[in-house]
C-alpha positions, 0 to 999 in steps of 0.5 A: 524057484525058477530059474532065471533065462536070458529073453530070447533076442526076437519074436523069432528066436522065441518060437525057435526055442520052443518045442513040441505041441508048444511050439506048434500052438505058438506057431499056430496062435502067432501066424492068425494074431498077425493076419488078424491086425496090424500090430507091433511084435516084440518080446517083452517080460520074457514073452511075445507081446503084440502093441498098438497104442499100447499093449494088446495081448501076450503068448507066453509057452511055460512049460505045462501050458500056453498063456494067451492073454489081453490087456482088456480081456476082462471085455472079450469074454463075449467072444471066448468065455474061457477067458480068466481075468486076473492081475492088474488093468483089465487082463484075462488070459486063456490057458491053452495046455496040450491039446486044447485049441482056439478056433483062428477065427475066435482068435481073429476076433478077439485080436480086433476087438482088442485092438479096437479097445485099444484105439477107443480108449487108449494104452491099457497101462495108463488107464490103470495108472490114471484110475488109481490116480483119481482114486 
């Protein structure tokens, strides 16, 4: 089972509480999502969550690997085929454990394309939630 932690109080205090090749791939991803766009940081379900006009995408360190993932990921797999779709909306994630990396300008792109496709058809959740309405 795991054990339940306080979220950490700020985007800031997340990173802070990491160490090690997590922290430094966190620090990394986090320095080029927020060159990449303008987005708002929060931390959201116990992770970093980036929104514009609904969420975007997520960095969540665990202990064995990184999860960096996109609401409409299922849409970039284009620009990075290791993106694994998963879950609810259209969400695909790239697991990152140590040593692998992400080139930034890969990163640069999926962030903007994500943010497009958010400015194009709106908060992914309510996407979701109107499809399954309509079903």
């Amino acid at each position: 089972m795991m054990k339940k932690t306080e979220p950490a109080a700020s985007p800031e205090a997340y990173v802070a509480a990491l160490d090690g090749w997590r922290r430094d791939l966190v620090e990394s991803l986090r320095s080029v999502v927020r060159g990449a766009a303008t987005l708002e940081e929060v931390v959201k379900w116990g992770h970093l969550v980036y929104l514009a006009q609904g969420p975007v995408l997520l960095i969540r360190a665990e202990e064995e690997r990184v999860l960096f993932g996109f609401w409409r990921g299922k849409r970039l797999t284009d620009i990075e085929s290791r993106l694994k779709g998963s879950g609810k909306y259209e969400m695909a994630t790239l697991e990152l454990r140590e040593g692998m990396t992400v080139k930034s300008a890969t990163v640069r792109r999926l962030v903007r394309e994500a943010v497009n496709l958010n400015r194009a058809f709106g908060d992914p959740t309510l996407a979701a939630r109107n499809a399954r309405k309509g079903e």
